[in-house]
GUMARMAR-45998 format. One line per 8 residues: for each residue x, y, z of C-alpha. Coordinates in steps of 0.2 Angstrom, whole numbers. Layout:
% residues N
X,Y,Z  ...
% end
This chain:
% residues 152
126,25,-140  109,30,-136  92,29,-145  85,44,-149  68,48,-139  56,48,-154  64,30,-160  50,18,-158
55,-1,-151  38,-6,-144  23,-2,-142  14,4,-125  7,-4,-111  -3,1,-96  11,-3,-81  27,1,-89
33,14,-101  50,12,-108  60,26,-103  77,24,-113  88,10,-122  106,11,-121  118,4,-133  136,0,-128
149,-12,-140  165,-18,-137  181,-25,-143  190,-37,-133  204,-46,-139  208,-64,-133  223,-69,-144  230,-64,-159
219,-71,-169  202,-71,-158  194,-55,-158  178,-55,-146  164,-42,-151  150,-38,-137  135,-29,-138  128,-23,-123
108,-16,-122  100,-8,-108  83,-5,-105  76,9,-93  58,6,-88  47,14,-77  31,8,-67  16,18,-72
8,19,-54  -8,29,-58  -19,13,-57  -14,8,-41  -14,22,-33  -31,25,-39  -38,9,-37  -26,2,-22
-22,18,-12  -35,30,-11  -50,18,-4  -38,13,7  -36,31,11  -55,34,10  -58,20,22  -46,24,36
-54,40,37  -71,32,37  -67,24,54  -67,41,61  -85,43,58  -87,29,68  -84,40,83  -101,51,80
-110,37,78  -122,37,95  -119,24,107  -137,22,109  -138,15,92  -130,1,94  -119,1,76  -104,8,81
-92,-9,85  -104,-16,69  -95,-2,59  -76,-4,65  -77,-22,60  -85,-20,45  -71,-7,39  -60,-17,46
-66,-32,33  -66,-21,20  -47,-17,22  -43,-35,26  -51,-40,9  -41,-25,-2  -26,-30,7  -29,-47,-2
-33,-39,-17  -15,-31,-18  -7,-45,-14  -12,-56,-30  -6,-42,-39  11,-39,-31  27,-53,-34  31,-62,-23
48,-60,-12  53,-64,7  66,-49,8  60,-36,9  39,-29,10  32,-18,-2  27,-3,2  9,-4,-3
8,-20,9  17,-9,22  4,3,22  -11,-8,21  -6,-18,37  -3,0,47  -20,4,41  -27,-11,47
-18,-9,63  -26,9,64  -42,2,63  -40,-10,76  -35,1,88  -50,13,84  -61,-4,85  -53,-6,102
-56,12,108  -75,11,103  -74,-5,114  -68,5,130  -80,21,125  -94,9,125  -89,1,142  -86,16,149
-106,23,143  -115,10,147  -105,6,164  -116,9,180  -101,5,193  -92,21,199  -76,24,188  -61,21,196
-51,32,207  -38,34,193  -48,38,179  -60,50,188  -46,59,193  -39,61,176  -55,66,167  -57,81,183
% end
């Protein structure tokens, strides 16, 4: 047996709605004169994901293109690695924020978590390139053989 859709058991919420409820009963007989009845409920819920991804996803989107900018900064100016790290705080402190909200389990990762950690590892390999760009600007040694014969 199923509810119909317009039958109202609760009232709403923010994270979940309440998809359906189904209804199953059943007879079972034991002996001859026990007769066991069950009554079986099943509740379909789904997460509402528009706050996280509003509030979880998109500055984390927002600041993983940010530390592309980081690449037009002049090297002269000096604020470039200043820049990566400080992006790379600001992941590291939104990835904390996630996590009080998650459960807790040890199988398996949430994907949210997942995406946060590549993010942060993104980052750091951007901070690291801006490391080698500015070695390589403000180096007054000849480049080696290798890499002068790469860049022609």
């Amino acid at each position: 047996m199923c509810l119909p859709s317009d039958f109202k058991l609760s009232t709403s919420n923010g994270y979940w709605t309440l998809r359906s409820i189904e209804i199953k009963t059943g007879e079972y007989k034991h002996s001859r004169e026990r007769v066991f009845r069950e009554v079986d409920l099943s509740f379909f819920i789904g997460r509402r994901p528009t706050y996280f991804v509003v509030f979880s996803i998109v500055p984390c989107m927002i600041i993983g293109m940010l530390i592309l900018v980081s690449f037009f900064i002049p090297a002269e100016s000096g604020e470039r690695i200043g820049l990566c790290a400080t992006i790379l705080l600001a992941v590291s402190v939104y990835l904390l924020v996630v996590t009080e909200q998650l459960p807790e389990q040890s199988e398996t990762l949430p994907l949210i978590g997942v995406y946060y950690i590549v993010i942060m590892f993104e980052i750091g390999l951007a901070l690291a390139a801006t490391v080698l760009v500015l070695m390589a600007h403000h180096a007054t040694s000849e480049p080696p053989r290798l890499l002068a014969s790469i860049t022609g």
